[in-house]
N, CA, C and O atoms as a Maestro MAE file, in Angstrom:
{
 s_m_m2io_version
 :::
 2.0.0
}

f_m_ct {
 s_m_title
 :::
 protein
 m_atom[180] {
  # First column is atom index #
  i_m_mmod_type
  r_m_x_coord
  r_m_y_coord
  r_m_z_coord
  i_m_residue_number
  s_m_chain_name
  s_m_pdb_residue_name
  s_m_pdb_atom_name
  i_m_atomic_number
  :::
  1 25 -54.336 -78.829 -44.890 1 A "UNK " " N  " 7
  2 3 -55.205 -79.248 -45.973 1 A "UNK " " CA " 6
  3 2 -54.750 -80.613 -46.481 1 A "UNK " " C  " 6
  4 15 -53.584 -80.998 -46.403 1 A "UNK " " O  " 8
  5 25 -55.864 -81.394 -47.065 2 A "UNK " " N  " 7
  6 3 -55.495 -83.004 -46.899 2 A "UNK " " CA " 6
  7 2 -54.880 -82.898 -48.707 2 A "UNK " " C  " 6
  8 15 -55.198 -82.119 -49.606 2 A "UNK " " O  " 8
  9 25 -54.193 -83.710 -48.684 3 A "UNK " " N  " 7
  10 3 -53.386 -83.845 -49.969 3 A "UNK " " CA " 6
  11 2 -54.493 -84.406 -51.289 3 A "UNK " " C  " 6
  12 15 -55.332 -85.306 -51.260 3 A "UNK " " O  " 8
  13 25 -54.201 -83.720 -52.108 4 A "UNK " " N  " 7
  14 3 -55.302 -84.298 -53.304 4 A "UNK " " CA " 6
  15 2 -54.825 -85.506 -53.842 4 A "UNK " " C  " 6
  16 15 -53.615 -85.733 -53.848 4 A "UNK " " O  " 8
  17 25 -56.185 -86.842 -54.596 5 A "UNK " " N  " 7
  18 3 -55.497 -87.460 -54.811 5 A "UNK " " CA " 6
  19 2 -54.419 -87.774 -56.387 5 A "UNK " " C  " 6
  20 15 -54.295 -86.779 -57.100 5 A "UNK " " O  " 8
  21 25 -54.028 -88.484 -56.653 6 A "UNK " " N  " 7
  22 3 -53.630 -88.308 -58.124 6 A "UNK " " CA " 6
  23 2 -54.079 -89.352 -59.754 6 A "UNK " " C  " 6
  24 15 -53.649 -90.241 -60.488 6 A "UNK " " O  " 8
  25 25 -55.589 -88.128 -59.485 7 A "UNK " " N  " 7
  26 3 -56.643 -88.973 -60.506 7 A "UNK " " CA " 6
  27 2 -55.912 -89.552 -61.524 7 A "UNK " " C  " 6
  28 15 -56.440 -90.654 -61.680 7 A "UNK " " O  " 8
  29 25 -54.776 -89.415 -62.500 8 A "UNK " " N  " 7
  30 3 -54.363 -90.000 -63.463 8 A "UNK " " CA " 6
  31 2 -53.911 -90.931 -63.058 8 A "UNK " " C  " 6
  32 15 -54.279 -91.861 -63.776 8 A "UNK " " O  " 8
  33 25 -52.827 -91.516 -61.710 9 A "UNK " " N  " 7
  34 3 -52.783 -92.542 -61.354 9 A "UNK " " CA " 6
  35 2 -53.958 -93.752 -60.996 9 A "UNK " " C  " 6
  36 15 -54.028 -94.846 -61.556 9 A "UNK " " O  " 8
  37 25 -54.708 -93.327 -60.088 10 A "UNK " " N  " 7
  38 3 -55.681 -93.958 -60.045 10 A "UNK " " CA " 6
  39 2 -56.686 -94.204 -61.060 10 A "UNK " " C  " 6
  40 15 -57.322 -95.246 -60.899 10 A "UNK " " O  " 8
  41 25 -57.079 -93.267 -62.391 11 A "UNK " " N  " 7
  42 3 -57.413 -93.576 -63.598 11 A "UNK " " CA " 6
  43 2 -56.971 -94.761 -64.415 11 A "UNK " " C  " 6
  44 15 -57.675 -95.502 -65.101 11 A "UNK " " O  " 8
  45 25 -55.378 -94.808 -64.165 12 A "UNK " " N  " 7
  46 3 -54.757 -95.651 -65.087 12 A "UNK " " CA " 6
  47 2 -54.802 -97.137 -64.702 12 A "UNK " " C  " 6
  48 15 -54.792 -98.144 -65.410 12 A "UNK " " O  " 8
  49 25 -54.850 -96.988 -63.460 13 A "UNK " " N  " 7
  50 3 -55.818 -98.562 -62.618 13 A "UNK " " CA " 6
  51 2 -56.681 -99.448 -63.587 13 A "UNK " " C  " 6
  52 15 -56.186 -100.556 -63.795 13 A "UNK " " O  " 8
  53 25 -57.493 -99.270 -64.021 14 A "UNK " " N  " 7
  54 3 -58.467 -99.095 -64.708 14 A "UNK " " CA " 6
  55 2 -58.094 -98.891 -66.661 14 A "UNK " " C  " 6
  56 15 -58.543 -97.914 -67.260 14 A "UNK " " O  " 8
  57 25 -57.163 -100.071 -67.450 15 A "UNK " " N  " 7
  58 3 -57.271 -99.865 -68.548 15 A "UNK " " CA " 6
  59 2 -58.497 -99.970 -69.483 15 A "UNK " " C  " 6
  60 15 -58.259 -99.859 -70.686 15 A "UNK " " O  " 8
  61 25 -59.804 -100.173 -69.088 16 A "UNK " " N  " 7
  62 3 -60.897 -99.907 -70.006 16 A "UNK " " CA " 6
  63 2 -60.937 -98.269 -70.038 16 A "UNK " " C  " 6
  64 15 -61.100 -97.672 -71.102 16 A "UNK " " O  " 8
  65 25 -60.827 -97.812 -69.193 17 A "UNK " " N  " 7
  66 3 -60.487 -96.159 -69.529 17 A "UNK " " CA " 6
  67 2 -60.002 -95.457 -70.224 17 A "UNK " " C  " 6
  68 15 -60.274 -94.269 -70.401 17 A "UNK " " O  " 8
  69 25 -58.853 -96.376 -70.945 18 A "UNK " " N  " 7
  70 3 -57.930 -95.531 -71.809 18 A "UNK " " CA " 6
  71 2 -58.658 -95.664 -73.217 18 A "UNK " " C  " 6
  72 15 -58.455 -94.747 -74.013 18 A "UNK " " O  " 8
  73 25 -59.604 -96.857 -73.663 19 A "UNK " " N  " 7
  74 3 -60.581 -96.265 -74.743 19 A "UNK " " CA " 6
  75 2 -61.798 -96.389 -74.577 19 A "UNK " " C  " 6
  76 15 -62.502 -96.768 -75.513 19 A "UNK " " O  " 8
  77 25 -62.368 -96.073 -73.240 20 A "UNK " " N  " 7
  78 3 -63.951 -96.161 -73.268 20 A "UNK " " CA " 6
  79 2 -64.180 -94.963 -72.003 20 A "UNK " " C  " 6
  80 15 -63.451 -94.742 -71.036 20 A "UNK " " O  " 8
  81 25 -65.238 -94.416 -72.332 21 A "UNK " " N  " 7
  82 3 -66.030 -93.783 -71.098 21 A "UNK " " CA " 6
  83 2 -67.174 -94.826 -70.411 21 A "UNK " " C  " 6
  84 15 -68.166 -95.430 -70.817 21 A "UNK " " O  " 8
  85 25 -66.515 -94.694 -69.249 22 A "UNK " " N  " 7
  86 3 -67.410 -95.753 -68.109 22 A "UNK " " CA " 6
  87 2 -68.393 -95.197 -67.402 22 A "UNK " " C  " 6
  88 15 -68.136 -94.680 -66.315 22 A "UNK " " O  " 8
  89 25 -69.811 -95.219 -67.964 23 A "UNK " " N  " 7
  90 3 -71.112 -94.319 -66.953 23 A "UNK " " CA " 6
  91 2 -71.496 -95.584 -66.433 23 A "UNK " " C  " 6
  92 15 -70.320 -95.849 -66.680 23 A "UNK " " O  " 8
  93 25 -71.851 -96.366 -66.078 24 A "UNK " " N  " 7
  94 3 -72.176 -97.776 -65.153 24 A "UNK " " CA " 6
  95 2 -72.571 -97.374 -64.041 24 A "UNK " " C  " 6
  96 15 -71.904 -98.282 -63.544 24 A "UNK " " O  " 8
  97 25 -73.130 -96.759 -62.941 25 A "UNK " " N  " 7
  98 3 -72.747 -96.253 -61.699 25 A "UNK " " CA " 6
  99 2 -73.590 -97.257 -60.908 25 A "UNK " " C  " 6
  100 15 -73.972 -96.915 -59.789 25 A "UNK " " O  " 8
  101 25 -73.988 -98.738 -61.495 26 A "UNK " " N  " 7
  102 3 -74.688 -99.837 -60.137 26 A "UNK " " CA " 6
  103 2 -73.608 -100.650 -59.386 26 A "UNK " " C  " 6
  104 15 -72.425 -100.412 -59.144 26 A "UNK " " O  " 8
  105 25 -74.303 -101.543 -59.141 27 A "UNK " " N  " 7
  106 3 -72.832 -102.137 -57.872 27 A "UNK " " CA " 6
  107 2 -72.106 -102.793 -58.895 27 A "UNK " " C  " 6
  108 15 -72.218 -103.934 -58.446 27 A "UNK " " O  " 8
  109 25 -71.501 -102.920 -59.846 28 A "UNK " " N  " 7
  110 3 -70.695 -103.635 -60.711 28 A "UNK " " CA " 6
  111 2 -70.184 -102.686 -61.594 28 A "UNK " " C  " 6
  112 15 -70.828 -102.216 -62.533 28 A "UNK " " O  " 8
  113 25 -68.583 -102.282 -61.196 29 A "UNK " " N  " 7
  114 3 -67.345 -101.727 -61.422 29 A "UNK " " CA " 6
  115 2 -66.564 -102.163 -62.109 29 A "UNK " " C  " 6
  116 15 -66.307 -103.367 -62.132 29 A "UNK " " O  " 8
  117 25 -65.975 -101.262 -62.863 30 A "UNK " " N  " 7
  118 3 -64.638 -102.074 -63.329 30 A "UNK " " CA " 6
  119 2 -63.366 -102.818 -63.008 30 A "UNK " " C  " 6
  120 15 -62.760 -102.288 -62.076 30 A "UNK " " O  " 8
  121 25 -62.946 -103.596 -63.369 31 A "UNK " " N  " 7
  122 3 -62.020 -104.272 -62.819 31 A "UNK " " CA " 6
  123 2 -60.452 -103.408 -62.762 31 A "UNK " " C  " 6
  124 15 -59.864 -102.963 -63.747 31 A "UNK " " O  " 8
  125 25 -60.175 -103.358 -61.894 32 A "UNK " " N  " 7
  126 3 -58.813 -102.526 -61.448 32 A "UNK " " CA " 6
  127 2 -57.700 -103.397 -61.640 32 A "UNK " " C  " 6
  128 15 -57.918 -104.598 -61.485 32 A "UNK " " O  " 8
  129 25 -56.310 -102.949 -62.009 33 A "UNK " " N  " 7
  130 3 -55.237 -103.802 -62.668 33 A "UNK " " CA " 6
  131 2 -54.823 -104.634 -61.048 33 A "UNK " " C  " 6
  132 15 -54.621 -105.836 -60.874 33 A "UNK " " O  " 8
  133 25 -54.799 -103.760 -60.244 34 A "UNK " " N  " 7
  134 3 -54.614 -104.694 -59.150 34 A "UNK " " CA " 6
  135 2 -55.972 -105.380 -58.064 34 A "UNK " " C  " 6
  136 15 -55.806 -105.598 -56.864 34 A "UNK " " O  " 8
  137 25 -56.674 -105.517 -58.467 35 A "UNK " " N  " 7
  138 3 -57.894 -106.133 -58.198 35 A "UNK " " CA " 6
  139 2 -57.502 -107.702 -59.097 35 A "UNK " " C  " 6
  140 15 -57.513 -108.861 -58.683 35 A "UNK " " O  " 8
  141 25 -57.226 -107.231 -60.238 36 A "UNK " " N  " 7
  142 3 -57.430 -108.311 -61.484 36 A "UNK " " CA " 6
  143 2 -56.153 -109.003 -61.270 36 A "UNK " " C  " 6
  144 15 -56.085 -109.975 -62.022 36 A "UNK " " O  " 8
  145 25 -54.960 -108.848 -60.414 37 A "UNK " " N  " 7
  146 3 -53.583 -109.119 -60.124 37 A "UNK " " CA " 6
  147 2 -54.187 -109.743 -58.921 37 A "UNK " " C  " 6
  148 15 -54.098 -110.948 -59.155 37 A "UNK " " O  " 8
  149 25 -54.568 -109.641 -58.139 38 A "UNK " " N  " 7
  150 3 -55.086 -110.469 -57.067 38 A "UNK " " CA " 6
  151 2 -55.894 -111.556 -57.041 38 A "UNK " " C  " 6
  152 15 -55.758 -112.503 -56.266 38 A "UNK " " O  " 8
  153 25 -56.920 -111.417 -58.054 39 A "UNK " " N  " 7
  154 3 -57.531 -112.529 -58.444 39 A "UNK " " CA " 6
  155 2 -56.933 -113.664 -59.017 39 A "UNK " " C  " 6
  156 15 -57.271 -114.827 -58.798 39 A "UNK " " O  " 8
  157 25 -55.987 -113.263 -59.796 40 A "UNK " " N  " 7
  158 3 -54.828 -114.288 -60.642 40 A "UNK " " CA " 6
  159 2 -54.007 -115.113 -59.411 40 A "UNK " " C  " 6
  160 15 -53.884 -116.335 -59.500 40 A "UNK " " O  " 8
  161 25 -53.472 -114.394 -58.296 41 A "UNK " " N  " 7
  162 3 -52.790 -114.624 -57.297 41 A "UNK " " CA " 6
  163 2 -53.403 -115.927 -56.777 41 A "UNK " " C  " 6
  164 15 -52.758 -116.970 -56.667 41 A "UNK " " O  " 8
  165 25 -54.851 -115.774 -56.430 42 A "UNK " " N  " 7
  166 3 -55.564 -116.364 -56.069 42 A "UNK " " CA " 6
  167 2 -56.224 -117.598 -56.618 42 A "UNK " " C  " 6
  168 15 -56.584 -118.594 -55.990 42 A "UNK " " O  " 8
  169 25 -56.279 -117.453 -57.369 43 A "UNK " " N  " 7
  170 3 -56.551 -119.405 -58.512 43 A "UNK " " CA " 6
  171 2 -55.200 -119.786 -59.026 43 A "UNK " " C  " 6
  172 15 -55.066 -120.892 -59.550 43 A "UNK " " O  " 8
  173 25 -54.319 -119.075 -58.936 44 A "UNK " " N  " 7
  174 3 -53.113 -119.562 -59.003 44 A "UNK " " CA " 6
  175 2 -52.582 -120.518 -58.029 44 A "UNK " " C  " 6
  176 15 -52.021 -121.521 -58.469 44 A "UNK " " O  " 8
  177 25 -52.703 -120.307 -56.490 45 A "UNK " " N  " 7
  178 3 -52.364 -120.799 -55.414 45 A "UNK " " CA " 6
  179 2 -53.481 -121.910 -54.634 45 A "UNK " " C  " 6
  180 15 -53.186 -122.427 -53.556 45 A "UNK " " O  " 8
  :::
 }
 m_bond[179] {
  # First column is bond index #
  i_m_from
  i_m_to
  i_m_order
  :::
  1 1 2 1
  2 2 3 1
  3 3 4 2
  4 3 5 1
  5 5 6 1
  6 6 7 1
  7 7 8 2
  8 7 9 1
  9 9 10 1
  10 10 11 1
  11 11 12 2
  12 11 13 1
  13 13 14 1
  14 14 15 1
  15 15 16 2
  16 15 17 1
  17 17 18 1
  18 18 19 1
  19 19 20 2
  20 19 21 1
  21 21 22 1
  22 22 23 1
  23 23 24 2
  24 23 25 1
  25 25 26 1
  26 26 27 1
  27 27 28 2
  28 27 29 1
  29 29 30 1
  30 30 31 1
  31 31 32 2
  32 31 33 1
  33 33 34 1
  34 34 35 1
  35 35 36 2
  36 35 37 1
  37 37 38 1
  38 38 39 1
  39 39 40 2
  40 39 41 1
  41 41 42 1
  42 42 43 1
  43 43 44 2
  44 43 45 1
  45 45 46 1
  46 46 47 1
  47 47 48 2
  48 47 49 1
  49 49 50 1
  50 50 51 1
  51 51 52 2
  52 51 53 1
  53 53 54 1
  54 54 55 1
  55 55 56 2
  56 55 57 1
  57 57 58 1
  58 58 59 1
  59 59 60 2
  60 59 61 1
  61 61 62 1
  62 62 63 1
  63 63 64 2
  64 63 65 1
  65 65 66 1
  66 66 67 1
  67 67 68 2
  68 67 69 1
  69 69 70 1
  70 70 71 1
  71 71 72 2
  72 71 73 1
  73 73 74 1
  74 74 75 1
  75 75 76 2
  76 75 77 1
  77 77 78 1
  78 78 79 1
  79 79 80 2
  80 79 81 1
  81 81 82 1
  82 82 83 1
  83 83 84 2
  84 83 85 1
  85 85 86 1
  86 86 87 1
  87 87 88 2
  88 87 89 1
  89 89 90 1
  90 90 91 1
  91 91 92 2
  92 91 93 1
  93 93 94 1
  94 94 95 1
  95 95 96 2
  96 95 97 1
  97 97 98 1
  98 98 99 1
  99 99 100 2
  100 99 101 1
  101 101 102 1
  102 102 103 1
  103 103 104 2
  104 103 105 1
  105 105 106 1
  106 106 107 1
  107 107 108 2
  108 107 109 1
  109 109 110 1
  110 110 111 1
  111 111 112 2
  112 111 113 1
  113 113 114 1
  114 114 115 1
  115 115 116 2
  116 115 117 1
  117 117 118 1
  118 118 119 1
  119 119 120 2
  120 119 121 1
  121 121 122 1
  122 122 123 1
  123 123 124 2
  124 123 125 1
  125 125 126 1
  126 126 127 1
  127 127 128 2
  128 127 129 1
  129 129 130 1
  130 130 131 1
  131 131 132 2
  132 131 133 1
  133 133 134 1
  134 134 135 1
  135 135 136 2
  136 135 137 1
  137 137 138 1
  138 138 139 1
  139 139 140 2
  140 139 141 1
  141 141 142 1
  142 142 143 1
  143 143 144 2
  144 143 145 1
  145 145 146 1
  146 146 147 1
  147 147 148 2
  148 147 149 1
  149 149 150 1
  150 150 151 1
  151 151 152 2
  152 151 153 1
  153 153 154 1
  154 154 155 1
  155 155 156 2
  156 155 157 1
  157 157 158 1
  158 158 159 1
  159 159 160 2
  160 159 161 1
  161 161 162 1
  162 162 163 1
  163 163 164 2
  164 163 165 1
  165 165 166 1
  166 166 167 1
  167 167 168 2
  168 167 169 1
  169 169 170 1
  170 170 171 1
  171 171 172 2
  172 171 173 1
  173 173 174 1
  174 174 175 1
  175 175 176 2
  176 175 177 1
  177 177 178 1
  178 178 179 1
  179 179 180 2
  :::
 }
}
């Protein structure tokens, strides 16, 4: 059996979560802490 994943980790990705409920469900997502760490990476260099 395949290992579950660990929604609070992957929740916490995602600090608009910790005070908002996110119903949005079109192609525009929230920004993930390492999504948003990559982008920085990236106009940085």
């Amino acid at each position: 059996m395949a290992e579950q994943p660990d929604w609070g980790k992957i929740r916490n990705e995602f600090p608009t979560l910790s005070r908002k409920i996110y119903l949005n469900s079109c192609s525009l997502g929230l920004l993930s802490n390492s999504c948003k760490e990559a982008l920085h990476r990236f106009i940085d260099s």
